[in-house]
C-alpha positions in Angstrom: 0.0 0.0 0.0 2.7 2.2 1.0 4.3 2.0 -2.5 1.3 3.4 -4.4 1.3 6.1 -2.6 5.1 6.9 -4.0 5.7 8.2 -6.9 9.1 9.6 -8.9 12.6 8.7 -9.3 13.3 8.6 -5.6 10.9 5.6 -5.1 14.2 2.9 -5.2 16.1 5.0 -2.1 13.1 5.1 0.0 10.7 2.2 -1.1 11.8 -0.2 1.7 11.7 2.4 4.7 7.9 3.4 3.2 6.5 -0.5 3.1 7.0 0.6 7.5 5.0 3.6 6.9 1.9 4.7 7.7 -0.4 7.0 5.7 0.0 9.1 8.7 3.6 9.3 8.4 4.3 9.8 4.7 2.8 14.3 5.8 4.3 16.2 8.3 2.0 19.0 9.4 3.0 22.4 10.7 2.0 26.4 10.6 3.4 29.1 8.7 3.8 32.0 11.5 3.9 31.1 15.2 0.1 31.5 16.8 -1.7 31.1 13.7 -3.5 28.4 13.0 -4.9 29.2 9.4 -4.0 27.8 7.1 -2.5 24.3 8.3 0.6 23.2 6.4 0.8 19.0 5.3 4.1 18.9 3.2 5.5 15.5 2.6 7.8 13.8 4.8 9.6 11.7 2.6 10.8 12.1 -1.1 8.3 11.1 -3.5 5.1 10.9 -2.3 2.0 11.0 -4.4 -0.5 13.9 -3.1 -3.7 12.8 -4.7 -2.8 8.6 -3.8 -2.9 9.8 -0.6 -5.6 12.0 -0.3 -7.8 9.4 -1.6 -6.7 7.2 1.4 -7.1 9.8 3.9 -10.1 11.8 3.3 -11.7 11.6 7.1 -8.4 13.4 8.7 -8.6 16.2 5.6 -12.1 16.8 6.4 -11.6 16.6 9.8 -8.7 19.4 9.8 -10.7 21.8 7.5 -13.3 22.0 9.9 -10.7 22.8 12.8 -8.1 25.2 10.8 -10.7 26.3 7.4 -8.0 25.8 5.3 -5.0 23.5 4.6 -1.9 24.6 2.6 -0.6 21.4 0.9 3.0 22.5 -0.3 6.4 20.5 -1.6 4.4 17.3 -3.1 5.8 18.2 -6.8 2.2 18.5 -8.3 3.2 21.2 -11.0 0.7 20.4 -14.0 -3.1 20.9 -14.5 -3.7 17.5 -14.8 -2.0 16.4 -11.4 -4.6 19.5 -9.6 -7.5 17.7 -11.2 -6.5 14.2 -9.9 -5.9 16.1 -6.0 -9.7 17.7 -6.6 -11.3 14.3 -7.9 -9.5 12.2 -5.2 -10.7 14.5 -2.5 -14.2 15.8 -3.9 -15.0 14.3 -7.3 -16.0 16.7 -10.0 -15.9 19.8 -9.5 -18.6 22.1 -10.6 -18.9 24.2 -13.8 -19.0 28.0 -12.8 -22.7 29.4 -12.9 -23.8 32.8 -11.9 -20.9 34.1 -12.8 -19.7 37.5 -10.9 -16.1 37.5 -12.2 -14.0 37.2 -15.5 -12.5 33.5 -15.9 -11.7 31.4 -18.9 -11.5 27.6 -18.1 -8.0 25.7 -18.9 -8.6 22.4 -17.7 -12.2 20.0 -16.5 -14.1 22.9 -15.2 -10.5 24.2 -14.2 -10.3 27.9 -14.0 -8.4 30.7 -13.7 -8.6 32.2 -10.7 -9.8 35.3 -11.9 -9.3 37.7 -15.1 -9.3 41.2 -13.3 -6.3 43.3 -14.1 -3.0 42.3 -12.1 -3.0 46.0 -10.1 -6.3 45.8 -8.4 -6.6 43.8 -5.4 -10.0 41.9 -4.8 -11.7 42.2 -1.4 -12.4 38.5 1.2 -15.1 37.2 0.1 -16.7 33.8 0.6 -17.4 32.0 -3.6 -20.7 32.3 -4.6 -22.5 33.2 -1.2 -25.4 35.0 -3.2 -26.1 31.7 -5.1 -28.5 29.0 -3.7 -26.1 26.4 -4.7 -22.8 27.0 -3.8 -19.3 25.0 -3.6 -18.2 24.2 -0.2 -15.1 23.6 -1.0 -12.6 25.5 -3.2 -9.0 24.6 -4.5 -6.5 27.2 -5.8 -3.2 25.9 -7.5 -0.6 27.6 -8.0 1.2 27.2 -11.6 3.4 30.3 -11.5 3.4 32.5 -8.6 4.0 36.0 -9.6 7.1 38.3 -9.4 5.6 40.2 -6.5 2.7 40.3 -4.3 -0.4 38.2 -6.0 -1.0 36.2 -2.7 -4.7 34.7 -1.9 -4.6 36.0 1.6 -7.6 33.8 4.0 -9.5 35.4 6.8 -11.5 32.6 9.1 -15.3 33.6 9.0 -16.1 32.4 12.2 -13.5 35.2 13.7 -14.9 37.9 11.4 -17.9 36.8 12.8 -16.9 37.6 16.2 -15.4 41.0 15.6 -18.6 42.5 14.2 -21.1 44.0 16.9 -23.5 42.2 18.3 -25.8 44.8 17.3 -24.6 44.7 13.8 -24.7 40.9 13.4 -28.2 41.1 14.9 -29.7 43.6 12.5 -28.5 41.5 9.2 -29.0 38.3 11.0 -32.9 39.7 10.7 -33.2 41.3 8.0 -30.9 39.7 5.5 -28.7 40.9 2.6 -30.1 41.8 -1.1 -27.4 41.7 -4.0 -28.8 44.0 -7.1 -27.0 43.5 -10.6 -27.6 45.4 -13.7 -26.3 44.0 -16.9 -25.7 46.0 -19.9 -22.7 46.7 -22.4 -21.3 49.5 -20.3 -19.3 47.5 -17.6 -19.1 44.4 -15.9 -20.2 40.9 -17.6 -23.1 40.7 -19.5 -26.2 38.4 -18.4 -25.3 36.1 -21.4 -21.9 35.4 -20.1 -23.2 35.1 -15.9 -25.8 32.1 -17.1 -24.1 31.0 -19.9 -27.3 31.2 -22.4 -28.1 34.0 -24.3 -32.0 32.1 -24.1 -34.5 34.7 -22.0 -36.1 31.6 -20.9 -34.0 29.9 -19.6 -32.5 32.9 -17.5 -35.8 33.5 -16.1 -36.1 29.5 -14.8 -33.0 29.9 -13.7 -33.9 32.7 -11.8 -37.2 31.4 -10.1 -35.2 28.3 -9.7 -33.2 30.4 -7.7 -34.9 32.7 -5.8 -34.1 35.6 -8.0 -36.2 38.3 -9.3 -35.8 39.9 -12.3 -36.4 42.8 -14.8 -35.9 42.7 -19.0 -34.8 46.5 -19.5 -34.4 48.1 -23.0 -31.4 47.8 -25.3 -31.2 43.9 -24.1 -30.4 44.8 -20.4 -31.3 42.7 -17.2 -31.7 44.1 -13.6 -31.7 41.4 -11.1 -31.6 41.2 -7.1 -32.2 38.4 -4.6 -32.2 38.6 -0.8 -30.1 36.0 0.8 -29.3 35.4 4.8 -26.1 37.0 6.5 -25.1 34.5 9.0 -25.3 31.0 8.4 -24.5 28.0 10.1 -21.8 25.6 9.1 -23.2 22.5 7.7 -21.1 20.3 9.5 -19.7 22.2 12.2 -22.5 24.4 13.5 -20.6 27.0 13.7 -22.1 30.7 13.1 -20.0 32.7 10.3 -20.3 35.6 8.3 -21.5 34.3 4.9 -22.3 36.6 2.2 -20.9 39.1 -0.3 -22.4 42.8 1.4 -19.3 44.3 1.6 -17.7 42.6 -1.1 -20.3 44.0 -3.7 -20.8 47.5 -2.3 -20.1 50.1 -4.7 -18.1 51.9 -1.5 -16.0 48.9 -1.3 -14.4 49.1 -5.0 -10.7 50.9 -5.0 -11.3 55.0 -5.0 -10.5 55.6 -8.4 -12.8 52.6 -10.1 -15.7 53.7 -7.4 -15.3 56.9 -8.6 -15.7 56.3 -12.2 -18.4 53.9 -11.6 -20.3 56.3 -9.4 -20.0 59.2 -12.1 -21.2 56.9 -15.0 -24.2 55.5 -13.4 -27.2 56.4 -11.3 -27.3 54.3 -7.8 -30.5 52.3 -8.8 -28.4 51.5 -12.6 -24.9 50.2 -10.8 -23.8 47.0 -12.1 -23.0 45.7 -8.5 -24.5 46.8 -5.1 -25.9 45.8 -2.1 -28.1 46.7 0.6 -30.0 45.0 3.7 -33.1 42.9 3.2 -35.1 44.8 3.0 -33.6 47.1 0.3 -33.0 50.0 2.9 -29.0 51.5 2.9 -26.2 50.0 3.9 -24.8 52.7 6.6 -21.1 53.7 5.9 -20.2 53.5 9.5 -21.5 49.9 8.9 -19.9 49.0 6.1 -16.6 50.5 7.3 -17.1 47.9 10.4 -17.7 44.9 8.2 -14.5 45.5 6.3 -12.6 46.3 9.2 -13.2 42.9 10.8 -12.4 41.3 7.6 -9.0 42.8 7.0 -8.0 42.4 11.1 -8.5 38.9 10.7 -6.5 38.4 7.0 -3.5 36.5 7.1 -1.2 35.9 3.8 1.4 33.8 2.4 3.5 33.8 -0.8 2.8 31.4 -3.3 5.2 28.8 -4.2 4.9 26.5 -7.3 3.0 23.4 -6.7 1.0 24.9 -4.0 -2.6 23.7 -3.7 -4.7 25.3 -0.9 -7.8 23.6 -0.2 -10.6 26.0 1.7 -13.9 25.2 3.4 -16.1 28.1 1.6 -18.0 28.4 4.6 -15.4 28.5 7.3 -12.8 30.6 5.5 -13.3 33.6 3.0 -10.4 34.4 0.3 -9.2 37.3 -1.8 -6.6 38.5 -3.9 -3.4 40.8 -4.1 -2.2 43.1 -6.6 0.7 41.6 -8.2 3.4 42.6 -10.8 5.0 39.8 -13.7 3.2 36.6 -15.1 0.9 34.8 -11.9 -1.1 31.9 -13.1 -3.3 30.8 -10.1 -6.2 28.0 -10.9 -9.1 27.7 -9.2 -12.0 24.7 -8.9 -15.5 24.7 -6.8 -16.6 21.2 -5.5 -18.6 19.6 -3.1 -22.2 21.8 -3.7 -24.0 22.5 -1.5 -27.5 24.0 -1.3 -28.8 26.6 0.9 -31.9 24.7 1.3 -30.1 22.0 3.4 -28.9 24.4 5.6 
């Protein structure tokens, strides 16, 4: 058993002190600063070994340290092509999922392999948890990295359940009642159009998509779409039980978008046209002391890392929110979404 889970030309130095190994012993686990327990580090402890072999045979004790840590940097394994990513994601999660309801630019390289995102390499992107405005969402996300860049670029993690516990209780109660909406308005003037966020450029099946969802929607003139759906703040982990902050309202609020873009944006377009925005449940204001808060907890609670090639970091989408940092020279980061999950089993 040992041997399958070795792999490379170092198999013949090591083969007959592995046949003595356990699964257990093959990883080494560790932190990457002193006091912080996000993300856990499993790098191999012997020449050789095969990540997703192993993976396979040890999916309980993955599981079982995403729920404590919320993510899990595996790092040094030598798993630097596309194809060896896609046999870690199948051998931990299966397939992974296509990307639907799009809210960023990707183009897919791989099975339902992505990049991680499209934006331009000087903005940064703000923690987020994937797809918390959808009904279905992955709970688990992969990132790869295939070249890390030059400078900066890092996926810096914040745990949700600590963001959770730096917002007021005042605050947390207020969107814990009345909810978050997320309004979108697509058109040819920024952001993706409604063709490329449901892949179809069919009005019918957008709109069964949408009740299928839980989203409403308005056909505007010159082929636009305004949509909006209400979705709950807090959630509780599926697994765990554990209350975190789950959603995208400071992620999508126009005031959250670097100064000069929410500038531009906010000179080009009435409030009720924006292409992103958000607002409580009730489609009352978000209040910019408020707002400020929320973004405050999530940056206290960031922590980053430099990418190195060969890195995969698996995340629990729930537990652990992710983002992005400018970067300068060629960065290739890939992403996958697996394990679904519907808000209705929550």
């Amino acid at each position: 058993m040992a041997e399958q889970l070795l792999q490379g030309p170092d198999i013949g130095r090591v083969k007959r002190r592995a046949i003595r190994l356990s699964k257990e012993e093959l990883v080494t686990l560790r932190f990457l600063q002193e006091g912080v327990q996000l993300p856990l580090v499993v790098e191999p402890a012997i020449p050789g070994v095969n990540l997703s072999a192993w993976a396979a045979g040890n999916r309980e004790s993955i599981e079982t340290q995403l729920h404590k840590h919320g993510a899990i940097l595996f790092r040094g394994f030598n798993a630097n092509t596309v194809q060896a990513f896609e046999e870690f994601v199948e051998a931990v999660s299966g397939h992974p999922m296509q990307y639907q309801e799009r809210s960023s630019p990707r183009h897919e390289v791989g099975r339902r392999i992505y990049t991680s995102t499209d934006y331009p390499a000087d903005q940064s992107i703000f923690p987020h948890n994937e797809h918390s405005y959808s009904m279905t969402f992955p709970s688990k996300l992969y990132f790869f990295c295939l070249t890390p860049a030059e400078q900066g670029g890092e996926t810096p993690v914040a745990d949700c359940r600590r963001v959770f516990a730096r917002i007021s209780p005042t605050l947390r109660e207020r969107f814990a009642i009345k909810g978050w909406m997320y309004v979108r308005n697509f058109g040819d003037r920024f952001g993706l159009r409604w063709e490329t966020v449901f892949q179809t450029s069919n009005r019918i099946e957008v709109e069964e998509y949408c009740r299928n969802n839980r989203i409403e929607f308005e056909w505007k003139k010159d082929n636009g779409l305004k949509t909006w759906q209400v979705r709950p703040a807090v959630a509780a982990h599926h697994t765990t039980g554990e209350r975190v902050w789950f959603n995208h309202a400071t992620f999508f609020h126009v005031s959250t978008l670097p100064a000069q873009i929410r500038d531009g944006v906010l000179s080009a377009f009435e409030q009720a046209d924006l292409p992103n925005n958000t607002y409580y449940g009730d489609g009352a204001d978000i209040e910019p002391e408020e707002l400020e808060e929320l973004r405050q907890a999530y940056l206290q609670e960031t922590v980053a890392f430099q990418w190195q090639q060969g890195d995969i970091l698996l995340i629990d989408n729930m537990l652990t929110a992710h983002s992005r940092a400018a970067f300068s020279g060629p960065r290739q980061i890939l992403v996958a979404m697996a394990a679904p999950f519907s808000r209705k089993d929550i």
